[in-house]
C-alpha atoms as an extended CHARMM CRD file, in Angstrom:
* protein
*
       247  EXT
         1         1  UNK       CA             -5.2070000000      -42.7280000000       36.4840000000  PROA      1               0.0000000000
         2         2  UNK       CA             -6.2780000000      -43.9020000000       32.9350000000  PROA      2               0.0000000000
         3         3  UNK       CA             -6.8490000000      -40.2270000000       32.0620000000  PROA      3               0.0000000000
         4         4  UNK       CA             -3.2110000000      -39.0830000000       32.8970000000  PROA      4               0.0000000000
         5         5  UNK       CA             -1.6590000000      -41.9630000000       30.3680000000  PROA      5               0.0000000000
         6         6  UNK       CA             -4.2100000000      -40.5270000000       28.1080000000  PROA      6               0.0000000000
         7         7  UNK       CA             -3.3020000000      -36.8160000000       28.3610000000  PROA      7               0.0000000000
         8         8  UNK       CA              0.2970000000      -38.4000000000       27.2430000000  PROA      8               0.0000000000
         9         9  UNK       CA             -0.9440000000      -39.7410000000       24.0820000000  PROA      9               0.0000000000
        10        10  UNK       CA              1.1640000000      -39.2290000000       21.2190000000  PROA      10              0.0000000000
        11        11  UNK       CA              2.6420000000      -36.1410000000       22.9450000000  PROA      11              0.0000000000
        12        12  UNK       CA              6.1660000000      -34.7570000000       24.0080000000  PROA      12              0.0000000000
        13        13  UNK       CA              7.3780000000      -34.7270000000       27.8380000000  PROA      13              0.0000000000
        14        14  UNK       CA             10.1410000000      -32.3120000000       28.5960000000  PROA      14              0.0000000000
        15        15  UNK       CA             12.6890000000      -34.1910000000       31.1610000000  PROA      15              0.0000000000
        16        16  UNK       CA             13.5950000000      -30.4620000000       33.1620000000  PROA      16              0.0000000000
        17        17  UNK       CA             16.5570000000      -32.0180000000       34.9340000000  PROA      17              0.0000000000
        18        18  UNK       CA             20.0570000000      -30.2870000000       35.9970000000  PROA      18              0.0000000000
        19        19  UNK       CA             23.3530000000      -31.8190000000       37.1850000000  PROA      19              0.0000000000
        20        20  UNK       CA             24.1030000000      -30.7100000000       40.8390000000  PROA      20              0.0000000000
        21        21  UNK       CA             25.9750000000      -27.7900000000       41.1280000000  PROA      21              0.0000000000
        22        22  UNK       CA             25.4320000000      -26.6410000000       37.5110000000  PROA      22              0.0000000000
        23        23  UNK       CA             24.1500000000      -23.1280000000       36.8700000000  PROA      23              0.0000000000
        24        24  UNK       CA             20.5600000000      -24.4220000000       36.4330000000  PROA      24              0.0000000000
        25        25  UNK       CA             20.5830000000      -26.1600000000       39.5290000000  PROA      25              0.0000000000
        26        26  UNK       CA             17.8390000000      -24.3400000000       41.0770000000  PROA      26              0.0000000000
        27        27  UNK       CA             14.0310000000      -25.3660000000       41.9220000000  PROA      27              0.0000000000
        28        28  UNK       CA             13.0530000000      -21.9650000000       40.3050000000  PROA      28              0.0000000000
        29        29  UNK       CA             14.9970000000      -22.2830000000       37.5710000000  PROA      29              0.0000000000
        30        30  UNK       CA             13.7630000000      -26.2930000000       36.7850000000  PROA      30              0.0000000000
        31        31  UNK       CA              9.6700000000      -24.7070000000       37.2990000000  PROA      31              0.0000000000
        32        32  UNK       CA             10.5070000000      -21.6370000000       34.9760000000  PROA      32              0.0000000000
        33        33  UNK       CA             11.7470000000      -24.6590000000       32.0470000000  PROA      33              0.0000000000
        34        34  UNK       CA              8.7160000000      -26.4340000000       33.0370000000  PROA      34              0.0000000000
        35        35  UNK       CA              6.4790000000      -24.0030000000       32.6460000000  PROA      35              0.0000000000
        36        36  UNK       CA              8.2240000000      -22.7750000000       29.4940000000  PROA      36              0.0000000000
        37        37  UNK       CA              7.7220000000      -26.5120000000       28.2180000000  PROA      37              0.0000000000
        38        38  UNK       CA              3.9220000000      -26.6580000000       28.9110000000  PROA      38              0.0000000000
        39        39  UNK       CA              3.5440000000      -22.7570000000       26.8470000000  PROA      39              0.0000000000
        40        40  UNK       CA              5.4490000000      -24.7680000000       24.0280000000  PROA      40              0.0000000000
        41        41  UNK       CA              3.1660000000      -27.6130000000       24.0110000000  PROA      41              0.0000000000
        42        42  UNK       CA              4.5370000000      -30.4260000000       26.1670000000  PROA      42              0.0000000000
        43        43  UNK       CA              2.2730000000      -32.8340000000       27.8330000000  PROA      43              0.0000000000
        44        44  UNK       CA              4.3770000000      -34.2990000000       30.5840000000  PROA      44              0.0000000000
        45        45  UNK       CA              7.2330000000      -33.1970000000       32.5990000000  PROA      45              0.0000000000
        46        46  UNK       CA              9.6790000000      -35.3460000000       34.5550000000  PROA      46              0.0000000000
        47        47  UNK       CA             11.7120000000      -34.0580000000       37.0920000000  PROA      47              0.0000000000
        48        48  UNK       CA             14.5610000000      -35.3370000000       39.6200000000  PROA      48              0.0000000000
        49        49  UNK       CA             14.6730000000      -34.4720000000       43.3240000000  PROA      49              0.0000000000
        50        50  UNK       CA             12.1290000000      -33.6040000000       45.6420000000  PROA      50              0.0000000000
        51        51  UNK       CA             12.1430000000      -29.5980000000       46.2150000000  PROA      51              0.0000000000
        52        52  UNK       CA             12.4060000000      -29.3830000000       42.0190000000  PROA      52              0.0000000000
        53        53  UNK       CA              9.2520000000      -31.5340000000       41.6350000000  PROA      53              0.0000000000
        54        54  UNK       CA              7.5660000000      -29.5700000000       44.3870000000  PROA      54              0.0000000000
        55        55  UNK       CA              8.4340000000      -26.3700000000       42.2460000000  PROA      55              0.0000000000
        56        56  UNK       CA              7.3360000000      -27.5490000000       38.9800000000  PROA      56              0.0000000000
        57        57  UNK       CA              4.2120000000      -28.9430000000       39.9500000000  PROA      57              0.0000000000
        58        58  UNK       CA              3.3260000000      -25.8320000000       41.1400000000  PROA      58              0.0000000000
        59        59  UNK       CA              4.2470000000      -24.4090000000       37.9190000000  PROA      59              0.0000000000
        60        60  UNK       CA              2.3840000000      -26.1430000000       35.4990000000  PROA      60              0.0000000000
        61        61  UNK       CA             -1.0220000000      -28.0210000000       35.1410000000  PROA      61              0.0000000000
        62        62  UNK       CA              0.3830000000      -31.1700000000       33.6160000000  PROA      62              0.0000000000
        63        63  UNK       CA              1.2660000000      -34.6060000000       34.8940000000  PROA      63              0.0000000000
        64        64  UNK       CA              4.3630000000      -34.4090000000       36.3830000000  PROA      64              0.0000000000
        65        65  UNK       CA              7.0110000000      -38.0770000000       36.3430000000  PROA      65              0.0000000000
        66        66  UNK       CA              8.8470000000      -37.5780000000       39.4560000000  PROA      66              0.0000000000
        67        67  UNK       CA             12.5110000000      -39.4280000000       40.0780000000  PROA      67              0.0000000000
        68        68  UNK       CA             15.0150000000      -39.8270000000       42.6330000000  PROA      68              0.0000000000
        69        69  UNK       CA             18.9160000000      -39.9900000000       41.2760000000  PROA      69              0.0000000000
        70        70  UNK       CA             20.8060000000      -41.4460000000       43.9800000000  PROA      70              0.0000000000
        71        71  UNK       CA             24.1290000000      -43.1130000000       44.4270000000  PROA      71              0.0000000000
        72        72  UNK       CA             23.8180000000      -46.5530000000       46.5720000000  PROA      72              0.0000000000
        73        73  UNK       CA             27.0790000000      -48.0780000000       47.8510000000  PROA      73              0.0000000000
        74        74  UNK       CA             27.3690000000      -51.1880000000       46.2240000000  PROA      74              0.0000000000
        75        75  UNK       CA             24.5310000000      -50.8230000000       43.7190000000  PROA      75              0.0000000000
        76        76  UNK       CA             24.3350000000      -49.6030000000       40.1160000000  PROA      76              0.0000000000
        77        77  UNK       CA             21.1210000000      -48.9290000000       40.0570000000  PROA      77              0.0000000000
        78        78  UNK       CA             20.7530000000      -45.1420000000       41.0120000000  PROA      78              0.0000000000
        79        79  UNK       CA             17.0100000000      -43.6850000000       39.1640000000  PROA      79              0.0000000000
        80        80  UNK       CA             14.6990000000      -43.7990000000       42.0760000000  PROA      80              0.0000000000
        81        81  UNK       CA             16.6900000000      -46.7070000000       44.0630000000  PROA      81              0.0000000000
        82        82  UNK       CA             14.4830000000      -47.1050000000       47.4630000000  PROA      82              0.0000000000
        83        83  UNK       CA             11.1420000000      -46.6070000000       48.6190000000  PROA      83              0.0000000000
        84        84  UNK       CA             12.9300000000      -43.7580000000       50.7480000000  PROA      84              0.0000000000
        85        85  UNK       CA             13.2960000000      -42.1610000000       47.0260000000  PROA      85              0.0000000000
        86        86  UNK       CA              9.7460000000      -43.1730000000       45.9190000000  PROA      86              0.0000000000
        87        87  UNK       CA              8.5680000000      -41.7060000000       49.2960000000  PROA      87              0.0000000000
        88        88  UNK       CA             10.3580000000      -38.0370000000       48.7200000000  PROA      88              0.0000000000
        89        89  UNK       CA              8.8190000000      -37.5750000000       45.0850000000  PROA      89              0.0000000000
        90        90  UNK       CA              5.2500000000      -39.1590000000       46.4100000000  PROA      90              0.0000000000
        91        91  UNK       CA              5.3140000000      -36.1610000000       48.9330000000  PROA      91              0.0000000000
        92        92  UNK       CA              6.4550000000      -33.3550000000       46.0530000000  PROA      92              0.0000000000
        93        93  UNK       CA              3.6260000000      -33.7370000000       44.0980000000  PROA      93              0.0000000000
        94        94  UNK       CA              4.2680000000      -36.5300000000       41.1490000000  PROA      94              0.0000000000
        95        95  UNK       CA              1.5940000000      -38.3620000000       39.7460000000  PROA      95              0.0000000000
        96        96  UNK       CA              3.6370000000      -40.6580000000       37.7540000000  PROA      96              0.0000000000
        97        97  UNK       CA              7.3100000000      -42.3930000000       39.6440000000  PROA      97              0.0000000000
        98        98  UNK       CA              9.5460000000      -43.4000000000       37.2990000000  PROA      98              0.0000000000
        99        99  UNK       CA             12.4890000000      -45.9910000000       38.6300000000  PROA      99              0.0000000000
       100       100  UNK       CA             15.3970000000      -48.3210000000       37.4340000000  PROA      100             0.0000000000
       101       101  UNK       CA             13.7700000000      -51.3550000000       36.1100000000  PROA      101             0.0000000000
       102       102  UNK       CA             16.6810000000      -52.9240000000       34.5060000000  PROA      102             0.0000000000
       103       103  UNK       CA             17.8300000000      -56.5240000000       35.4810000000  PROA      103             0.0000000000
       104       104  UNK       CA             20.7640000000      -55.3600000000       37.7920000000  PROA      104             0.0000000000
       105       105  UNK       CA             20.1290000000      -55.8650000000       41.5840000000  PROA      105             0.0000000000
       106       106  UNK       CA             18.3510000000      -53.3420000000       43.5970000000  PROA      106             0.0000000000
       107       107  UNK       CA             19.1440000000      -52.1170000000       47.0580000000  PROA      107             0.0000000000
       108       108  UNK       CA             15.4310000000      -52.4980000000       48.1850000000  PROA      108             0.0000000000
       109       109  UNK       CA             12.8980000000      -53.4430000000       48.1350000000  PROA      109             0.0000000000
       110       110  UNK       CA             15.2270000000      -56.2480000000       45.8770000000  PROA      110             0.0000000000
       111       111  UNK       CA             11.8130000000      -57.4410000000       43.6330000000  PROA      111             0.0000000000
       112       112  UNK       CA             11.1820000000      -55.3330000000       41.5320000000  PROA      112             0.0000000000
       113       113  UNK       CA              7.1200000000      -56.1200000000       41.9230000000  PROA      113             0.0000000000
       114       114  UNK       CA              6.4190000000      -55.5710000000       45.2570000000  PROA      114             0.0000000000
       115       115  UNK       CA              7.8290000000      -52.0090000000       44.8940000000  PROA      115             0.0000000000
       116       116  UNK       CA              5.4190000000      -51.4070000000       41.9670000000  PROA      116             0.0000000000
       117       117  UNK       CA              2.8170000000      -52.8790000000       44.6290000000  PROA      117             0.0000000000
       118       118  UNK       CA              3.8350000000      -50.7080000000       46.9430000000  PROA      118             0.0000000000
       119       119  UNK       CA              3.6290000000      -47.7480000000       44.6980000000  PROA      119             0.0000000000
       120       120  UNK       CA              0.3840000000      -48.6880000000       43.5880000000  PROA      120             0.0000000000
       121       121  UNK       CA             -1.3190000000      -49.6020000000       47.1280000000  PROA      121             0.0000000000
       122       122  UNK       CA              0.4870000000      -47.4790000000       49.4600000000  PROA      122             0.0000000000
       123       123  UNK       CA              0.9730000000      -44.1320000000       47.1310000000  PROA      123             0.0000000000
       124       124  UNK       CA             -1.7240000000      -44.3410000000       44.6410000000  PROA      124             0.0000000000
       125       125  UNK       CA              0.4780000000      -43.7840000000       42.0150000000  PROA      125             0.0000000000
       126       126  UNK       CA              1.3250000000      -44.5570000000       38.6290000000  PROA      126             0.0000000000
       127       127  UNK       CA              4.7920000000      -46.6840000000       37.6200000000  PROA      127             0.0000000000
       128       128  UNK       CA              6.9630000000      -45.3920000000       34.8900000000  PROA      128             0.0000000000
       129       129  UNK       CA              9.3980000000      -48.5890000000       34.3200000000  PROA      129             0.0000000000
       130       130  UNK       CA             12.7600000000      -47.5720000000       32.8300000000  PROA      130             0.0000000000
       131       131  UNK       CA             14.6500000000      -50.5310000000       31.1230000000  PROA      131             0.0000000000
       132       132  UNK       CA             17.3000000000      -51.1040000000       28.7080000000  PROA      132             0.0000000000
       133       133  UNK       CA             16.0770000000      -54.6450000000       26.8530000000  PROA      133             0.0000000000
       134       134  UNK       CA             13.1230000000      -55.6790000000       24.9720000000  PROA      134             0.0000000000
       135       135  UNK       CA             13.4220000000      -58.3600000000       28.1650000000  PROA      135             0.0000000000
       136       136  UNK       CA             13.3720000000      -55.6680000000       30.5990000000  PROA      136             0.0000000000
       137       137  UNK       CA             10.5950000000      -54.4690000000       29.4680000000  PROA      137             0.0000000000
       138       138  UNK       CA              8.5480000000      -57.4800000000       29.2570000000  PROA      138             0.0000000000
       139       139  UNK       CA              9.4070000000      -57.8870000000       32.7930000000  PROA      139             0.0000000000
       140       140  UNK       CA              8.1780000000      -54.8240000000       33.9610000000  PROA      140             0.0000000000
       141       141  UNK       CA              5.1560000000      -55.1450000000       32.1990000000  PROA      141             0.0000000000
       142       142  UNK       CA              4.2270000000      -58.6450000000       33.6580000000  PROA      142             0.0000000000
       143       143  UNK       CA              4.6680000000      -57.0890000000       37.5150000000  PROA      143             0.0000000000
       144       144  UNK       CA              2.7520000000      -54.1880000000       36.8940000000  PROA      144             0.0000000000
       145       145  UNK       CA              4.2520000000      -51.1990000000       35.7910000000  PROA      145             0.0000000000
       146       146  UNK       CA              1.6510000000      -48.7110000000       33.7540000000  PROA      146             0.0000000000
       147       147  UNK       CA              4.4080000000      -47.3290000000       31.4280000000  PROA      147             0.0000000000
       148       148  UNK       CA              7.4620000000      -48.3800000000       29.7740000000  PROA      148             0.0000000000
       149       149  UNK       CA             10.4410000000      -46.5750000000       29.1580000000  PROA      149             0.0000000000
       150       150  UNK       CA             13.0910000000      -46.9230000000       27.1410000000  PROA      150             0.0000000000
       151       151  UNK       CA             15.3080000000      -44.6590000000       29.6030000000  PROA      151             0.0000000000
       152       152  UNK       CA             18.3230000000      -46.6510000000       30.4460000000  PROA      152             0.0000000000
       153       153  UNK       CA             18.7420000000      -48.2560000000       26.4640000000  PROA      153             0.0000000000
       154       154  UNK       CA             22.6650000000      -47.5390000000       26.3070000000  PROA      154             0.0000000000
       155       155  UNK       CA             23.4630000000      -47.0380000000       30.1450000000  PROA      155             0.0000000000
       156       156  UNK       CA             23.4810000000      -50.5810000000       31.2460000000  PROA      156             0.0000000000
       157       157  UNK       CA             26.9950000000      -52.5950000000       30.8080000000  PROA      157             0.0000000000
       158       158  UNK       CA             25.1000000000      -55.0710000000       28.1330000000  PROA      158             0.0000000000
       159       159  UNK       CA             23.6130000000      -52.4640000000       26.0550000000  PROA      159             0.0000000000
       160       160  UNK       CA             26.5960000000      -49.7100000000       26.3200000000  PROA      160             0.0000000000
       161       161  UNK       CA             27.0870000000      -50.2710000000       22.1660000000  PROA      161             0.0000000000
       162       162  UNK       CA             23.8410000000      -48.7860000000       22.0380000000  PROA      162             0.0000000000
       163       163  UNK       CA             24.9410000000      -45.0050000000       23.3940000000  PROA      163             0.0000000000
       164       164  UNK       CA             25.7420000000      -44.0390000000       20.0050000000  PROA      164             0.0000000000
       165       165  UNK       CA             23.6100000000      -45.1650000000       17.8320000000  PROA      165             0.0000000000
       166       166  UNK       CA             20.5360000000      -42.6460000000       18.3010000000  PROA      166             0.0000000000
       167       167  UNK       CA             17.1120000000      -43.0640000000       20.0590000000  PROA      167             0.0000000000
       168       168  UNK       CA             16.4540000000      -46.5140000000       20.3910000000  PROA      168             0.0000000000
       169       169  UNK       CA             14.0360000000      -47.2240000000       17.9470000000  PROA      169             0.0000000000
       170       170  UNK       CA             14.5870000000      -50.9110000000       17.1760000000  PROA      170             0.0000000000
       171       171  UNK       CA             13.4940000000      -51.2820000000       21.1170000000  PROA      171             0.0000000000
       172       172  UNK       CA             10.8140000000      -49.3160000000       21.0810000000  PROA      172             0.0000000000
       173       173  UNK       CA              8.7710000000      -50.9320000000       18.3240000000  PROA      173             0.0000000000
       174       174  UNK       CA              9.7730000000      -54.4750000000       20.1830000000  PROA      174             0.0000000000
       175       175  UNK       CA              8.3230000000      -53.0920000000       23.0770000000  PROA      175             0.0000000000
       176       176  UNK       CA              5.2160000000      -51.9890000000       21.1320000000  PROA      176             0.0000000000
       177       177  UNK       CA              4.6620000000      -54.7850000000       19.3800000000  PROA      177             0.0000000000
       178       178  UNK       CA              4.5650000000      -56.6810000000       22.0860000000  PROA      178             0.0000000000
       179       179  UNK       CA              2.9160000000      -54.6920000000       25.3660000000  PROA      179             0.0000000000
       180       180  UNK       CA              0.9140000000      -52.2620000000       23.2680000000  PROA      180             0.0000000000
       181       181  UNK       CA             -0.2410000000      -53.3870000000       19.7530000000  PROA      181             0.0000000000
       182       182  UNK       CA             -2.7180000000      -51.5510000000       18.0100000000  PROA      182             0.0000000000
       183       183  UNK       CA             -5.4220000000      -54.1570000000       18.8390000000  PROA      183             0.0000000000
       184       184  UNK       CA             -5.2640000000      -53.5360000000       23.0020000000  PROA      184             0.0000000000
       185       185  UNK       CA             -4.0340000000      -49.6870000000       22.3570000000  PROA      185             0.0000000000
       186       186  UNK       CA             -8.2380000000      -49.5450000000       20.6890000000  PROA      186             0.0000000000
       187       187  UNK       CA             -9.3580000000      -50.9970000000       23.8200000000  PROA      187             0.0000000000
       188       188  UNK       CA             -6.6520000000      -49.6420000000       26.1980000000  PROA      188             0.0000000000
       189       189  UNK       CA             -5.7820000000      -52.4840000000       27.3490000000  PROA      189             0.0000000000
       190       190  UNK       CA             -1.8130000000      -52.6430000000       26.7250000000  PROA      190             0.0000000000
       191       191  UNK       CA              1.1040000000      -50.9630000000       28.3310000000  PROA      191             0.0000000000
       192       192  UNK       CA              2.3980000000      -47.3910000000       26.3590000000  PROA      192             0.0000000000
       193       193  UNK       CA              5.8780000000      -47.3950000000       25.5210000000  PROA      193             0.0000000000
       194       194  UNK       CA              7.3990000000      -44.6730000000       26.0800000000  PROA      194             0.0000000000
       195       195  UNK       CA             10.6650000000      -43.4960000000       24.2270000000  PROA      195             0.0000000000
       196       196  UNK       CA             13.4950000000      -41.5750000000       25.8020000000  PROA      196             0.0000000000
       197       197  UNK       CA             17.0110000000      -41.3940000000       25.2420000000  PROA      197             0.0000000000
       198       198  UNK       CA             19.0800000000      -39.3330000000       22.7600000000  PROA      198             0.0000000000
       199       199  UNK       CA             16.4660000000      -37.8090000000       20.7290000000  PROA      199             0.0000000000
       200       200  UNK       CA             17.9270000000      -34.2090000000       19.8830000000  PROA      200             0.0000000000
       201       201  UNK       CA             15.1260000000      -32.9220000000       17.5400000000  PROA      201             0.0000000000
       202       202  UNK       CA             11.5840000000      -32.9100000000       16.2140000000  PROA      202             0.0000000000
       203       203  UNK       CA             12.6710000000      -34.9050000000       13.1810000000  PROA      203             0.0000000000
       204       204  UNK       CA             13.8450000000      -38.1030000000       15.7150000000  PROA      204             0.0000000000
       205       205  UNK       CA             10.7240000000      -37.3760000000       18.1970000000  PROA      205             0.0000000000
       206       206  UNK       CA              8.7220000000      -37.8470000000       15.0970000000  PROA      206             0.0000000000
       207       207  UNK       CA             10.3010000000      -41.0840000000       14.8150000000  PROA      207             0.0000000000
       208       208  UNK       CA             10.0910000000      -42.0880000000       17.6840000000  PROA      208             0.0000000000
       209       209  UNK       CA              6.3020000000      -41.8490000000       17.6220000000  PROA      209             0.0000000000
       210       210  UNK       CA              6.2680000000      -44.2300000000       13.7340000000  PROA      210             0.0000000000
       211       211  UNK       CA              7.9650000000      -46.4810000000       15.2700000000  PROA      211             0.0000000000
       212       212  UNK       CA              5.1870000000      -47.2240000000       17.7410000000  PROA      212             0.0000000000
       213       213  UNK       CA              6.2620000000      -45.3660000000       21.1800000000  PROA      213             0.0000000000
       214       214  UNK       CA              3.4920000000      -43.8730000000       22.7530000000  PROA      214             0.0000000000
       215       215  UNK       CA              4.9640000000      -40.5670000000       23.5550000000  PROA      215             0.0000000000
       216       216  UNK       CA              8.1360000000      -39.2640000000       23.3730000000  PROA      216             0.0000000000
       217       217  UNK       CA             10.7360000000      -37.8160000000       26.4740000000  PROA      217             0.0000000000
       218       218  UNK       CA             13.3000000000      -35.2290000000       25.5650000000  PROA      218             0.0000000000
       219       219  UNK       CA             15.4470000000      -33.1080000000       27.9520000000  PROA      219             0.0000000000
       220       220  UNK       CA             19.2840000000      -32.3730000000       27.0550000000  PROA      220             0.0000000000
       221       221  UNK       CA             18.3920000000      -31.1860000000       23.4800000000  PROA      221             0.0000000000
       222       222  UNK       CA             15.5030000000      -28.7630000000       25.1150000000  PROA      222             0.0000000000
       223       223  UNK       CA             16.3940000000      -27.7870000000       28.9640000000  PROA      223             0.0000000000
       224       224  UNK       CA             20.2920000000      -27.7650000000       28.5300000000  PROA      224             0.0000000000
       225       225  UNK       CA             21.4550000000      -24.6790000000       27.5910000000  PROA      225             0.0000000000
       226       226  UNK       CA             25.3540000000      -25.4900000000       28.3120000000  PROA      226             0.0000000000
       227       227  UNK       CA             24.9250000000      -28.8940000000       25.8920000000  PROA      227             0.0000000000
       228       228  UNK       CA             23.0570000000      -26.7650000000       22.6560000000  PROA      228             0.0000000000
       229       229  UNK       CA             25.8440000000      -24.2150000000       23.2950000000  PROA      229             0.0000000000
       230       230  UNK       CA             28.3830000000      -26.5560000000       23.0310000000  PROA      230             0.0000000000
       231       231  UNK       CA             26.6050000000      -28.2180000000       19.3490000000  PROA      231             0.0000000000
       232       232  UNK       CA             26.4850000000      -25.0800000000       18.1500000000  PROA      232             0.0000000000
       233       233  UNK       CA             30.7220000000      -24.2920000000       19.0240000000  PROA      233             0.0000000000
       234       234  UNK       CA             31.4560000000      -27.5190000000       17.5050000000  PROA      234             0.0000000000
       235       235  UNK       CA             29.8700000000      -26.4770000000       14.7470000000  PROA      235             0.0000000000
       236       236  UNK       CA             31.5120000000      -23.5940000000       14.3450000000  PROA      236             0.0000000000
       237       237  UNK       CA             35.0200000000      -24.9870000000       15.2900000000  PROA      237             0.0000000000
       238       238  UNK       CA             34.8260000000      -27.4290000000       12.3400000000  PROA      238             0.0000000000
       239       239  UNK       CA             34.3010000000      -24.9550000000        9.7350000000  PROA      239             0.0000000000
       240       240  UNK       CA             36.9150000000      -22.6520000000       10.9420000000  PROA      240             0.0000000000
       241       241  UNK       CA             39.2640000000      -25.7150000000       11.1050000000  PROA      241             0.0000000000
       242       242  UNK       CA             38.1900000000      -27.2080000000        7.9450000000  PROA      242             0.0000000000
       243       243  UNK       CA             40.5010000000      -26.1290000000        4.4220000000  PROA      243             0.0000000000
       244       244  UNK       CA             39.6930000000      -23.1650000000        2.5580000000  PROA      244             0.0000000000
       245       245  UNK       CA             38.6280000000      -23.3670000000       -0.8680000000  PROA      245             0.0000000000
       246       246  UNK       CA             41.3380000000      -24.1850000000       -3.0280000000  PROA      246             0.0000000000
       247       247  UNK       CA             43.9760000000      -25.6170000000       -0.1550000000  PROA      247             0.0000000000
């Protein structure tokens, strides 16, 4: 398991993820982006739903962070809820499950730990941990989880200033200095941070990786063809819109 965190090093995973009932919504589709992401250099893919993580890790030869995004009555918490979800992306193939590891209440199991335990014992599996707070994080950390993500920075209630501000850099070099400093990183001993959220090109994923995140996630601004579109439109609109020379 050390050597998959390894292959991540300092590397770019390409989140290959589609809204249901969007045009891209397809299991074909999601391995074709995959496999387009590993011919472009990415290290990692994460994917959501079991048939698409069945058809990209058939696609590609890289470590593949598998997800569940489901709705729970009565629950916020919706990345990879239950061990039902853990369970369904176990079975498709992922090496690495990535879950909701904020501090909001879970639907089950309701510690946090023993489904990392679980993960670990039972699956033989690797725990992405995806938090919104330098707290969070720390958490996460202390009950087990391999890799921390800075996923959910901005979609919590308490951090929802956040959304617009850009990647989350100020969290991820809390993070690193504290789980991963470059003391345990030389003798692997710490927990990779891993930054994801809102980076739209190299120049942020670049960063991302000075200010101390161990590799970087990026999907919208790569594997969303209706969101680029609508960048470059907007684009577009403003100049029409804007005064000619001399107005």
């Amino acid at each position: 398991m050390n050597s998959i965190i390894e292959s991540l090093r300092n590397g770019l995973i390409v989140s290959c993820q589609a809204s249901p009932g969007t045009p891209l919504d397809s299991p074909q589709i999601m391995a074709a982006l995959a496999r387009s992401a590993e011919l472009g250099g990415a290290v990692g893919i994460r994917a959501n739903h079991g048939p698409n993580i069945s058809a990209v890790t058939e696609a590609v030869n890289l470590p593949v962070i598998g997800i569940k995004k489901r709705d729970v009555t009565g629950y916020d918490v919706y990345i990879t809820p239950e061990l039902v979800d853990v369970e369904e992306a176990r079975n498709a193939g992922a090496r690495i499950i990535a879950l909701d590891a904020t501090a909001r209440p879970r639907p089950g199991p309701h510690n946090f730990g023993d489904l990392v335990k679980h993960i670990h014992e039972r699956a033989g599996l690797l725990v992405m941990a995806d938090v919104s707070t330098f707290d969070e994080g720390v958490t996460a950390a202390r009950a087990g989880a391999d890799l921390i993500a800075t996923t959910m920075s901005g979609h919590t209630p308490y951090t929802a200033d956040r959304r617009t501000r850009g990647p989350d850099y100020e969290l991820v070099t809390a993070l690193s200095d504290a789980l991963n400093p470059p003391a345990a990183r030389m003798r692997g001993t710490g927990v990779p941070v891993i930054c994801e959220g809102r980076i739209h090109t190299p120049h942020e994923a670049m960063l991302a990786l000075e200010a101390g995140a161990y590799a970087v996630v990026v999907g919208t601004a790569i594997t969303a063809p209706g969101w680029i579109a609508e960048q470059f439109a907007a684009a577009l609109h403003r100049v029409h819109k804007s005064p000619a020379p001399g107005d």
